[in-house]
MOPAC internal coordinates of N, CA, C and O (Angstrom, degrees):
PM7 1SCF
backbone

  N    0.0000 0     0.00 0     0.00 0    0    0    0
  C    1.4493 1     0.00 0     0.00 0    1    0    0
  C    1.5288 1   107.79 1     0.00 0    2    1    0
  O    1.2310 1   122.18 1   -53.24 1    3    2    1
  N    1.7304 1   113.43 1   126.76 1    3    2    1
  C    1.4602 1    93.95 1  -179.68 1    5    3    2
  C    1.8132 1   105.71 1  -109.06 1    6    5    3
  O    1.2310 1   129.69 1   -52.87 1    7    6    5
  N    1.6675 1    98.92 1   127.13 1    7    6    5
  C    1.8742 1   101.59 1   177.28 1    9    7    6
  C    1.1167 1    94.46 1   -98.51 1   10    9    7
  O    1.2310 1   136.95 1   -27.75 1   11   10    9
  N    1.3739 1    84.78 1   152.25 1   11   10    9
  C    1.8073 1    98.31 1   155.47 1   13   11   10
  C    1.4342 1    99.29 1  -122.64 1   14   13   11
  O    1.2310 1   125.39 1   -13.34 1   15   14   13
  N    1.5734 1   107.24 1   166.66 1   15   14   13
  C    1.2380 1   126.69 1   178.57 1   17   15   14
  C    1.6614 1   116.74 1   -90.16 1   18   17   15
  O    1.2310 1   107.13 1  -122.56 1   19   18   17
  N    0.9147 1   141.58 1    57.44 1   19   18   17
  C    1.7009 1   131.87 1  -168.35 1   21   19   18
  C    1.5455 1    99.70 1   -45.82 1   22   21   19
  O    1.2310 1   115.32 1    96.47 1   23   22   21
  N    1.3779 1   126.49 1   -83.53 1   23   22   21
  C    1.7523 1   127.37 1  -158.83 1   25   23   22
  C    1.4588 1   107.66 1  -179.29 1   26   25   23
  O    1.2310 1   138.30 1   -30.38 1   27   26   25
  N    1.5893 1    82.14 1   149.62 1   27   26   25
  C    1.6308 1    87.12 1  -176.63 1   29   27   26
  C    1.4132 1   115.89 1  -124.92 1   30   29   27
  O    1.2310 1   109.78 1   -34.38 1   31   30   29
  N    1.6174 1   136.78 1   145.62 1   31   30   29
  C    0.9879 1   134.87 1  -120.08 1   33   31   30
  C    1.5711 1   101.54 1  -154.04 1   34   33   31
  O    1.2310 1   127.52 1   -97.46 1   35   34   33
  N    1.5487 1   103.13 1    82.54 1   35   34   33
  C    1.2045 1   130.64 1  -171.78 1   37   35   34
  C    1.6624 1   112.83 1   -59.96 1   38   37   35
  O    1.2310 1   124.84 1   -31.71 1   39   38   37
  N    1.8970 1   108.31 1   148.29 1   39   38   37
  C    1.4809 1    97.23 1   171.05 1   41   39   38
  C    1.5788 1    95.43 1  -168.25 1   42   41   39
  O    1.2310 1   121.37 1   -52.00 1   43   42   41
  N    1.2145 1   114.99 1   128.00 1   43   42   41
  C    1.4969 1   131.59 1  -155.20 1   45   43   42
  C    1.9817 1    96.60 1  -101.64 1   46   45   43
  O    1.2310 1   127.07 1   -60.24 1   47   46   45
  N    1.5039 1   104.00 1   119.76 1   47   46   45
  C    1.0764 1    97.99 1  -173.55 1   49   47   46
  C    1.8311 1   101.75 1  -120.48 1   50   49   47
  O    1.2310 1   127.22 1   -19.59 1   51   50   49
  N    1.2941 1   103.71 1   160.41 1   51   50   49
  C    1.7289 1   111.94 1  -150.33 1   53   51   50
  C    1.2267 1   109.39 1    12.14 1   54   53   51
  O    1.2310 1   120.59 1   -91.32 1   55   54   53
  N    1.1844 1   116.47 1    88.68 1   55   54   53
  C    1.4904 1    98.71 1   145.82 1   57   55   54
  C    2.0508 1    97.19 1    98.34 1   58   57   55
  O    1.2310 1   125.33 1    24.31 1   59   58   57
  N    1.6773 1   107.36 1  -155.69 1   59   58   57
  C    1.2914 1   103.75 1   168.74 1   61   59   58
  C    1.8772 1   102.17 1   -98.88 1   62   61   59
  O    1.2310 1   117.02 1  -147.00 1   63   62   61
  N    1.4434 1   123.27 1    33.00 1   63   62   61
  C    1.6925 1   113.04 1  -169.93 1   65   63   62
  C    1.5254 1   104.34 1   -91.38 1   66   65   63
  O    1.2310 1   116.65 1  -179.01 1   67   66   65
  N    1.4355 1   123.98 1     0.99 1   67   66   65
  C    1.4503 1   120.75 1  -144.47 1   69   67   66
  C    1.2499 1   104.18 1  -146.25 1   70   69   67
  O    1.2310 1    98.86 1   -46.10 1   71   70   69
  N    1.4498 1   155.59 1   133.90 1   71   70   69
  C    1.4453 1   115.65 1   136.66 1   73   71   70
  C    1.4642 1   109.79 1  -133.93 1   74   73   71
  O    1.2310 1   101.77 1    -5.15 1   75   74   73
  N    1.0734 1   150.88 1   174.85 1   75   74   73
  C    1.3224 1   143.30 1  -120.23 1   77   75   74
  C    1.8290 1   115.73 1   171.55 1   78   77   75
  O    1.2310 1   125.09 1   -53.30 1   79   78   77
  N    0.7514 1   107.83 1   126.70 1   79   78   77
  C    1.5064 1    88.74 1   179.47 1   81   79   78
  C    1.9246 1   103.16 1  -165.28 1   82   81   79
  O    1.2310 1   117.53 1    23.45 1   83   82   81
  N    1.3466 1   122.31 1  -156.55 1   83   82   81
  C    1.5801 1   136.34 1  -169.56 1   85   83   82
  C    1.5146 1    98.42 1  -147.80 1   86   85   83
  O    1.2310 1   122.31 1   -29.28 1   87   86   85
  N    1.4470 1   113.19 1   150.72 1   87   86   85
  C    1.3595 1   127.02 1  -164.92 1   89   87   86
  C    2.0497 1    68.15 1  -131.14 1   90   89   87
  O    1.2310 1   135.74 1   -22.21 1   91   90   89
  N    1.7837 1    87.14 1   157.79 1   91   90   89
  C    1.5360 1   110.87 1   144.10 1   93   91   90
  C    1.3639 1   110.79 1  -142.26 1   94   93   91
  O    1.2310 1   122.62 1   -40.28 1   95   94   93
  N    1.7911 1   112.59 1   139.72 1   95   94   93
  C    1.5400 1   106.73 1  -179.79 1   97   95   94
  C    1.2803 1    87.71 1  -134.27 1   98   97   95
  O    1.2310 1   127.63 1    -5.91 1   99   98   97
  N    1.3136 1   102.92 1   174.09 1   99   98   97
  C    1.7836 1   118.31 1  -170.59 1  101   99   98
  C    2.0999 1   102.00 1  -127.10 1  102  101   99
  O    1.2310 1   133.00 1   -51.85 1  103  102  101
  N    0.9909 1    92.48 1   128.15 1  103  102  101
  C    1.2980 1    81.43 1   179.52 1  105  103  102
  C    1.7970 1   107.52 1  -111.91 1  106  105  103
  O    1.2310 1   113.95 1   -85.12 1  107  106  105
  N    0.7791 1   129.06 1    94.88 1  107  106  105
  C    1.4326 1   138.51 1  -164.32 1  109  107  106
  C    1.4729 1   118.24 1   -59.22 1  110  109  107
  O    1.2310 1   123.90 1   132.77 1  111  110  109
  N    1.5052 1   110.12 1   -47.23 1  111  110  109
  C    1.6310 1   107.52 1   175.65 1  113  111  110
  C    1.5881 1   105.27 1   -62.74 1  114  113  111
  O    1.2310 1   114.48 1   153.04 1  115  114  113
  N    1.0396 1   128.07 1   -26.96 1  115  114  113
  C    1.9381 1   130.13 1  -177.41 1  117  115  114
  C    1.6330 1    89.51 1   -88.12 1  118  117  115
  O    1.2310 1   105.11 1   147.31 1  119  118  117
  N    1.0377 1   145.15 1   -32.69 1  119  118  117
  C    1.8158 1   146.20 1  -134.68 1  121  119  118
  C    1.4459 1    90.44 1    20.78 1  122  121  119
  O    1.2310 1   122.80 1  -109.48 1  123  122  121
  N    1.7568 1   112.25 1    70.52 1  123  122  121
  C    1.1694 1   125.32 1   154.60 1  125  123  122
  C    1.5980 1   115.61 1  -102.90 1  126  125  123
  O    1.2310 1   111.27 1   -35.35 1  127  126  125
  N    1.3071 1   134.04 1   144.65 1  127  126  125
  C    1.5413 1   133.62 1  -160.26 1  129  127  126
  C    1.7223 1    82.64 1  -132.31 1  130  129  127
  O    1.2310 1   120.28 1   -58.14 1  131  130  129
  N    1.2461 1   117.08 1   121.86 1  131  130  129
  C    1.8402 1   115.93 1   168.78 1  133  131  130
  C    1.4788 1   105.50 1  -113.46 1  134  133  131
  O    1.2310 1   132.76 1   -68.80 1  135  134  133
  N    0.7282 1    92.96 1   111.20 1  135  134  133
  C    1.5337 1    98.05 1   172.95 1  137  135  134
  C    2.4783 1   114.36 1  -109.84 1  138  137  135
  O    1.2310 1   136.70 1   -33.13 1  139  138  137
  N    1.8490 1    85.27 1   146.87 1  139  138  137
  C    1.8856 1    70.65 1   175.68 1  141  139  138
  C    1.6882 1    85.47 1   105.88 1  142  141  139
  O    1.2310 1   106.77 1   135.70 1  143  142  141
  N    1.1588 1   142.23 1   -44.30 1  143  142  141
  C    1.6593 1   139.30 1   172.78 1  145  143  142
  C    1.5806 1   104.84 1   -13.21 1  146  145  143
  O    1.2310 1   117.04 1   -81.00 1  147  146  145
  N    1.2399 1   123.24 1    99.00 1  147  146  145
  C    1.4819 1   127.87 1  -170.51 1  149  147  146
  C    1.6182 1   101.14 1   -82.90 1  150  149  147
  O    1.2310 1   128.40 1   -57.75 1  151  150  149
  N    1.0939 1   101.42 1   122.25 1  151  150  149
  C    1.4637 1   114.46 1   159.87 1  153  151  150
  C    1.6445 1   138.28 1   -96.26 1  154  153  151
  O    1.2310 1   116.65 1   -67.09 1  155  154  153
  N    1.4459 1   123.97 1   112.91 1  155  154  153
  C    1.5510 1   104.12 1  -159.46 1  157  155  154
  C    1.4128 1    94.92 1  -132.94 1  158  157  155
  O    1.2310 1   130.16 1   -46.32 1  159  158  157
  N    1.2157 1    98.01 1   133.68 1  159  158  157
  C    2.0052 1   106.43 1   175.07 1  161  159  158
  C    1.5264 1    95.83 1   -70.85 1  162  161  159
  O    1.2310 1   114.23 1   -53.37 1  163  162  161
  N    1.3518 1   128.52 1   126.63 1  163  162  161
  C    1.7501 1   129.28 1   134.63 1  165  163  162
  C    1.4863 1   111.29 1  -111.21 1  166  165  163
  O    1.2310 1   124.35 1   -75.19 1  167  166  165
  N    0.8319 1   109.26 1   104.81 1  167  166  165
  C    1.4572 1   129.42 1  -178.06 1  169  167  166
  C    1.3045 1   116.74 1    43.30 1  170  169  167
  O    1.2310 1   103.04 1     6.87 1  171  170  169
  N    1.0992 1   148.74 1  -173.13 1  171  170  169
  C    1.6081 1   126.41 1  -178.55 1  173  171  170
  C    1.5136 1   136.76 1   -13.23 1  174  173  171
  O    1.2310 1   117.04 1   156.12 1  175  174  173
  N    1.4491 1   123.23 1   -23.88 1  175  174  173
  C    1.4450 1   121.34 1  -154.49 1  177  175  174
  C    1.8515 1    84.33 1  -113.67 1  178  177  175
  O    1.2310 1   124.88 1    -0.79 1  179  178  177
  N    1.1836 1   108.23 1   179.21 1  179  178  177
  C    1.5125 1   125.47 1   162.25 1  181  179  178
  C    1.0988 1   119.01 1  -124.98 1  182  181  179
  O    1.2310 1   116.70 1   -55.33 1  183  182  181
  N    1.4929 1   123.88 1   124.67 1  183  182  181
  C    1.3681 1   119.59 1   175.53 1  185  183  182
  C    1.4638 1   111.64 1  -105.24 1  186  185  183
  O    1.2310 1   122.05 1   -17.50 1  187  186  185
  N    1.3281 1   113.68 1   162.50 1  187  186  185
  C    1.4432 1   113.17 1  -158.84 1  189  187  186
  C    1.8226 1    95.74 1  -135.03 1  190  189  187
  O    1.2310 1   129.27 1    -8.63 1  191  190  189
  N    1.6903 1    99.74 1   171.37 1  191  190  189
  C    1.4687 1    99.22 1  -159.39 1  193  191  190
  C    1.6800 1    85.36 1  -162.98 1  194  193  191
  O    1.2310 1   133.82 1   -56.18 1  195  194  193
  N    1.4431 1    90.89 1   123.82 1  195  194  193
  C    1.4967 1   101.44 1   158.50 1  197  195  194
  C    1.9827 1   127.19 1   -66.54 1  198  197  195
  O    1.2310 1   119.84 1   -39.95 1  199  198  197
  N    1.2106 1   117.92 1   140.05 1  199  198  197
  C    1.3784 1    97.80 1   175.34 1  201  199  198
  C    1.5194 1   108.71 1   -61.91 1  202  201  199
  O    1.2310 1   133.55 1   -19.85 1  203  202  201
  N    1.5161 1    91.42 1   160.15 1  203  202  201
  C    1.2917 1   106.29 1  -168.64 1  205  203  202
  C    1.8913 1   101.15 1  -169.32 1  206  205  203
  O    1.2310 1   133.06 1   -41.71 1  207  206  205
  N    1.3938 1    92.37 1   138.29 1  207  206  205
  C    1.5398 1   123.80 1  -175.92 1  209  207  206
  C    1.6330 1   103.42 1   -98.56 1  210  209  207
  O    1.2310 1   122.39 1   -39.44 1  211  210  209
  N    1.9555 1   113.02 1   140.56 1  211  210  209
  C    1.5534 1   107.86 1   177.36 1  213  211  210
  C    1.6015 1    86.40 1   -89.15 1  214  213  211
  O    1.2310 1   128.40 1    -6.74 1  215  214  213
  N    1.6607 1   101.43 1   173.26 1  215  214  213
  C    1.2722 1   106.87 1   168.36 1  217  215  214
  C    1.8333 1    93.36 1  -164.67 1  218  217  215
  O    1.2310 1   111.31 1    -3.04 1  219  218  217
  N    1.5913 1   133.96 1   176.96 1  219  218  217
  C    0.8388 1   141.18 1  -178.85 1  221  219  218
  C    1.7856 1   118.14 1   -93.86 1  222  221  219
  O    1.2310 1   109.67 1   -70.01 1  223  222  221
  N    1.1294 1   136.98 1   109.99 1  223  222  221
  C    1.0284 1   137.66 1   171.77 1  225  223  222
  C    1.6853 1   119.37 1   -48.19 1  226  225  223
  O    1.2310 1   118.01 1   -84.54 1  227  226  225
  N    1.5530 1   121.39 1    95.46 1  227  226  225
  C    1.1682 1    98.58 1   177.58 1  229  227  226
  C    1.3926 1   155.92 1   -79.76 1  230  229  227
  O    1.2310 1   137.79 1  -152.12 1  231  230  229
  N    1.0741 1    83.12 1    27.88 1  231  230  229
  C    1.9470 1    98.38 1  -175.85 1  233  231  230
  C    1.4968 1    97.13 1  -111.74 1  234  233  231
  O    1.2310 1   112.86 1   135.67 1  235  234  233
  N    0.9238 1   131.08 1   -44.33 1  235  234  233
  C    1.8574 1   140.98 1   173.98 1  237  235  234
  C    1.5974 1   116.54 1   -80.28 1  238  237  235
  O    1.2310 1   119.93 1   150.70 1  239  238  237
  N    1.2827 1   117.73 1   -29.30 1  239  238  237
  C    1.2253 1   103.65 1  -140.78 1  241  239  238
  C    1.4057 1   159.62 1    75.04 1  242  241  239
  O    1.2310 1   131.34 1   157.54 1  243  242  241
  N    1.3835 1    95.72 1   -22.46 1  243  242  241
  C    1.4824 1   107.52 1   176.60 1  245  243  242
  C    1.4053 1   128.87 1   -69.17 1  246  245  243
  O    1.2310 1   111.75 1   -18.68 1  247  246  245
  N    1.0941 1   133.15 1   161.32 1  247  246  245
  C    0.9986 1   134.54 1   179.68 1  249  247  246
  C    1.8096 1   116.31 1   -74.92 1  250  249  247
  O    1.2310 1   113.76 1   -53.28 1  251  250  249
  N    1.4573 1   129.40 1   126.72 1  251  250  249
  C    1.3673 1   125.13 1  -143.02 1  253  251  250
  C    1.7918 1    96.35 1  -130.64 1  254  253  251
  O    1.2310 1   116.91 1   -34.03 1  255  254  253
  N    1.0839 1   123.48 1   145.97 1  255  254  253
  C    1.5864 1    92.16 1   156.25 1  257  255  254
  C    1.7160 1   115.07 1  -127.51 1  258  257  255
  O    1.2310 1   118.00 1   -48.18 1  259  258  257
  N    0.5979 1   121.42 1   131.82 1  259  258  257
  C    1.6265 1   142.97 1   179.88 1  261  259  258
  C    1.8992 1   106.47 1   -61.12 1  262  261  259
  O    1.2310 1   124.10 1   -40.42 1  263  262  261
  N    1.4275 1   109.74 1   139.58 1  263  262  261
  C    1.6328 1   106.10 1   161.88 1  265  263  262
  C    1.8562 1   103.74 1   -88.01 1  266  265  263
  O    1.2310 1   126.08 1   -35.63 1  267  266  265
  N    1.2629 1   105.92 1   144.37 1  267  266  265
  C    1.2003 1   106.83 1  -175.22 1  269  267  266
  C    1.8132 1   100.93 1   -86.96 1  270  269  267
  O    1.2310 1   121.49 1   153.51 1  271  270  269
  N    1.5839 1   114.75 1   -26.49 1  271  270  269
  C    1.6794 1   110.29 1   166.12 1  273  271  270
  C    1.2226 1    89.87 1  -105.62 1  274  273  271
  O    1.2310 1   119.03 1    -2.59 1  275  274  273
  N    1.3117 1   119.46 1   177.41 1  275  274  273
  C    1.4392 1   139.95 1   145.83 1  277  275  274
  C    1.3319 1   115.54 1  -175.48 1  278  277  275
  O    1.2310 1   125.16 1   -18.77 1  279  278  277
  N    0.8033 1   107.69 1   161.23 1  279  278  277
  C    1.7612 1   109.45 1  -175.54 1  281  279  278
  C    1.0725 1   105.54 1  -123.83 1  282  281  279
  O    1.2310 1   111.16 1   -32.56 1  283  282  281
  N    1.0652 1   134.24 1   147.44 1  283  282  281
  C    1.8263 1   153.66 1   148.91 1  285  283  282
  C    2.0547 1   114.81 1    -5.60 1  286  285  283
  O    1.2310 1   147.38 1   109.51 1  287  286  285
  N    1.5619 1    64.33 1   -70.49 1  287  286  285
  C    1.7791 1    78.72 1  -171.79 1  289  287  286
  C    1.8140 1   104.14 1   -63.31 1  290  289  287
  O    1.2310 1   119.33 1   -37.49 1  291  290  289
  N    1.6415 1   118.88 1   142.51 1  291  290  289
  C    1.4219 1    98.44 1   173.77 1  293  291  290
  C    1.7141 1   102.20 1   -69.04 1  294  293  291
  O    1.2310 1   122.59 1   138.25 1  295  294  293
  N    1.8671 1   112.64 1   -41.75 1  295  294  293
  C    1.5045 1   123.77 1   169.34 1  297  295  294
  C    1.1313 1   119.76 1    -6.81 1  298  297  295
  O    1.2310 1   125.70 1   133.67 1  299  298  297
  N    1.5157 1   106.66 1   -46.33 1  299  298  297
  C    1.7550 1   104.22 1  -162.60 1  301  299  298
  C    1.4074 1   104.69 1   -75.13 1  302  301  299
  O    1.2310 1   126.62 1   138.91 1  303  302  301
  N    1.5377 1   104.87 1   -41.09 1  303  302  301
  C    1.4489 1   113.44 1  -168.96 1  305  303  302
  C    1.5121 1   104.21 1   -40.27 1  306  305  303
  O    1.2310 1   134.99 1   113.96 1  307  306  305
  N    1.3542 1    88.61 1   -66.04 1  307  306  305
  C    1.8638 1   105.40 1   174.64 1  309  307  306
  C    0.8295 1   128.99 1    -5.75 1  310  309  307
  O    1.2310 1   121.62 1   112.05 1  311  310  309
  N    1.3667 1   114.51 1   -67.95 1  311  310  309
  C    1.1334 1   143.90 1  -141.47 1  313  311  310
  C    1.4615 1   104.06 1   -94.83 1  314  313  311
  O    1.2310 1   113.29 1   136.77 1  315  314  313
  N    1.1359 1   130.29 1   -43.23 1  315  314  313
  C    1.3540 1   152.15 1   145.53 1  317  315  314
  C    1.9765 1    95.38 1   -27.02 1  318  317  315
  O    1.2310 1   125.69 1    93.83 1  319  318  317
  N    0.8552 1   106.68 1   -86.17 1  319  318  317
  C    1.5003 1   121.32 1  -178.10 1  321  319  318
  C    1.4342 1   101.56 1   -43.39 1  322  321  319
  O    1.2310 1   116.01 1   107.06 1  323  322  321
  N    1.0555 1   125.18 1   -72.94 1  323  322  321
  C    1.4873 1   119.11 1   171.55 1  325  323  322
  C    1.2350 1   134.29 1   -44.05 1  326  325  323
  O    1.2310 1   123.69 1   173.94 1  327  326  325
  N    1.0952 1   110.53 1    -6.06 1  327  326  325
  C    1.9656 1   129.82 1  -164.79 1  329  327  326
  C    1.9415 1    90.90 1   -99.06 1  330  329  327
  O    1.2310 1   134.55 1   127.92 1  331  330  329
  N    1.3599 1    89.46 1   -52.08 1  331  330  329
  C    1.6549 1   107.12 1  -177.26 1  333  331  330
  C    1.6432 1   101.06 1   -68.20 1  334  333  331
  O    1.2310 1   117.22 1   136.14 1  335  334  333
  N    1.0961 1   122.89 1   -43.86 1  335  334  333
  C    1.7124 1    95.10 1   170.37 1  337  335  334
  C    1.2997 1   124.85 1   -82.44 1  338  337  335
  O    1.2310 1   117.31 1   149.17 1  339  338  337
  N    1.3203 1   122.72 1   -30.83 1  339  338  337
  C    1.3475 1   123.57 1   147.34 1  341  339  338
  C    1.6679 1   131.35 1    -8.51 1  342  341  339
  O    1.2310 1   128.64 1   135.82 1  343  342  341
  N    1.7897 1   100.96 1   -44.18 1  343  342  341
  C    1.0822 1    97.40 1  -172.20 1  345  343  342
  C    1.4290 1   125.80 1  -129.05 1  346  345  343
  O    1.2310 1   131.23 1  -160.83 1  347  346  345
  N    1.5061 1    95.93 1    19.17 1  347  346  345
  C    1.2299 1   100.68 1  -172.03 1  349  347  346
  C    1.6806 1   131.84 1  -125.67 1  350  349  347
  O    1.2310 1   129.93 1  -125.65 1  351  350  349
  N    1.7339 1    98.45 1    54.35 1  351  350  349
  C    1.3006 1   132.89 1  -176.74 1  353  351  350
  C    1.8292 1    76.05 1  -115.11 1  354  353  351
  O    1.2310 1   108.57 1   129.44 1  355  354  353
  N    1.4219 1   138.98 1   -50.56 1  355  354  353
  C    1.4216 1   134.57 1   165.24 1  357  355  354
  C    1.7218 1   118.35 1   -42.04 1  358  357  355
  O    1.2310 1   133.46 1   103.28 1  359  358  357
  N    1.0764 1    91.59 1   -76.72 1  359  358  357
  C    1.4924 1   100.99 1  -157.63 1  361  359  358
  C    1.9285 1   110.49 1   -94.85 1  362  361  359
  O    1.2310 1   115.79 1   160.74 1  363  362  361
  N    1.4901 1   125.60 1   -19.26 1  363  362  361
  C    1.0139 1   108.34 1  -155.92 1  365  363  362
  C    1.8383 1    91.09 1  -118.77 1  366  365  363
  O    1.2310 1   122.18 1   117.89 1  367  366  365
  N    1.3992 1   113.44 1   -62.11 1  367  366  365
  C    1.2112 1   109.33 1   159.85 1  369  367  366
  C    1.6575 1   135.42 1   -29.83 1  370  369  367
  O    1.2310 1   122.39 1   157.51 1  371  370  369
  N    1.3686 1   113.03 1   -22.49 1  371  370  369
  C    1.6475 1   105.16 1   178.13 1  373  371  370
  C    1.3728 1   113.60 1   -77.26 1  374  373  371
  O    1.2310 1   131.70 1   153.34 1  375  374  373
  N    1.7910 1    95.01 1   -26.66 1  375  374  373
  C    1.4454 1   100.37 1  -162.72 1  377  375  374
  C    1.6153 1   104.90 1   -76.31 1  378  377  375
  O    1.2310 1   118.74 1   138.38 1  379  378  377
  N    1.6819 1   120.01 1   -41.62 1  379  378  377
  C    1.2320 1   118.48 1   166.37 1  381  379  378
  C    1.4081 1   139.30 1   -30.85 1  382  381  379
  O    1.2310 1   131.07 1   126.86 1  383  382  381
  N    1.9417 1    96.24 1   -53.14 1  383  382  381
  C    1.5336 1   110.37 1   172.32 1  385  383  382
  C    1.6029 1   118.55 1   -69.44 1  386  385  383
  O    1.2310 1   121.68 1   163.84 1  387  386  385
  N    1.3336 1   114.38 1   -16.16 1  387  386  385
  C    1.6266 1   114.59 1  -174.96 1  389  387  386
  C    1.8082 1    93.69 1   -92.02 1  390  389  387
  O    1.2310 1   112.01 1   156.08 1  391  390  389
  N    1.2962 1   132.68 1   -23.92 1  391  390  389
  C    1.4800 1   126.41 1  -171.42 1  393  391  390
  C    1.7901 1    98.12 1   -82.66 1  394  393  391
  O    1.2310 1   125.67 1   166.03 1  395  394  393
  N    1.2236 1   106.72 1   -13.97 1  395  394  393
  C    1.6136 1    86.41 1  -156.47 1  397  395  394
  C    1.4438 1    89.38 1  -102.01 1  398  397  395
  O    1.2310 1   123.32 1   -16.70 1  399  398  397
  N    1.6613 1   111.25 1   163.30 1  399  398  397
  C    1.2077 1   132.86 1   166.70 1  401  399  398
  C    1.2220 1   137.32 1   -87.12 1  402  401  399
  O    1.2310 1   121.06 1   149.99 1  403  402  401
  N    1.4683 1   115.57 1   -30.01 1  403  402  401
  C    1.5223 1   118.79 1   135.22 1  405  403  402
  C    1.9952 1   130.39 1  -103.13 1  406  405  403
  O    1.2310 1   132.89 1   -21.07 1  407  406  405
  N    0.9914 1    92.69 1   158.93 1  407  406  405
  C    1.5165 1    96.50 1  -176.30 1  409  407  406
  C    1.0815 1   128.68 1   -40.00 1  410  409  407
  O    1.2310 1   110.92 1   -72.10 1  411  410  409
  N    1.6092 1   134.68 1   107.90 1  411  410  409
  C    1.5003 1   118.90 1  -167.21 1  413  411  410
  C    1.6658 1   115.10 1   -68.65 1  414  413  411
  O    1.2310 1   107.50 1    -2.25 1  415  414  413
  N    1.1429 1   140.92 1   177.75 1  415  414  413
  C    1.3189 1   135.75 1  -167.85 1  417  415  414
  C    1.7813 1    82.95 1  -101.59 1  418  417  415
  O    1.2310 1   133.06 1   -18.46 1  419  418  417
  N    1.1715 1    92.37 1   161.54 1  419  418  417
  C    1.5430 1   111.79 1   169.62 1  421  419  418
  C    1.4674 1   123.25 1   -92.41 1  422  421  419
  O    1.2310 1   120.10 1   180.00 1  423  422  421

């Protein structure tokens, strides 16, 4: 599968306790564009998140939330995710360490 990286779209929440942001990747063999790829610091690593819509579970009721892409394969997902950490000691991490006010951990 070939991604590209378009940009990622930083947003500093309370303070330096949080930070938060959106990835966009392009997936070229689909000429699929995803945009909304949630990005979340937990302590050193970044975890990432497909967009995704809530909706109501109808057998429970509960509140559920849906991926707004997803693909078939879990692989692809993966792979997607893995592409995104791959590269984001480049592109996503600089931007973190220049928003924050104290030093992020490594």
């Amino acid at each position: 599968m070939n991604l590209e990286f378009v940009d990622f779209y930083p947003r500093r929440i309370k303070g330096n306790k949080a930070f938060r942001g959106t990835c966009q990747v392009y997936i070229s063999d689909f000429d699929l564009d995803i945009r909304g790829i949630s990005v979340n610091k937990n302590g050193s690593k970044l975890i990432f998140f497909m967009p995704r819509g809530m909706g109501i579970d109808h057998e429970t009721g509960k509140k559920v939330w849906y991926p707004v892409v997803s693909f078939t394969k879990k692989e692809t997902m993966q792979e997607i995710y893995d592409f995104l950490a791959s590269i984001a000691e480049e592109k996503i991490w600089p931007v973190l360490r220049k928003l924050a006010k104290k030093p992020i951990e490594e």
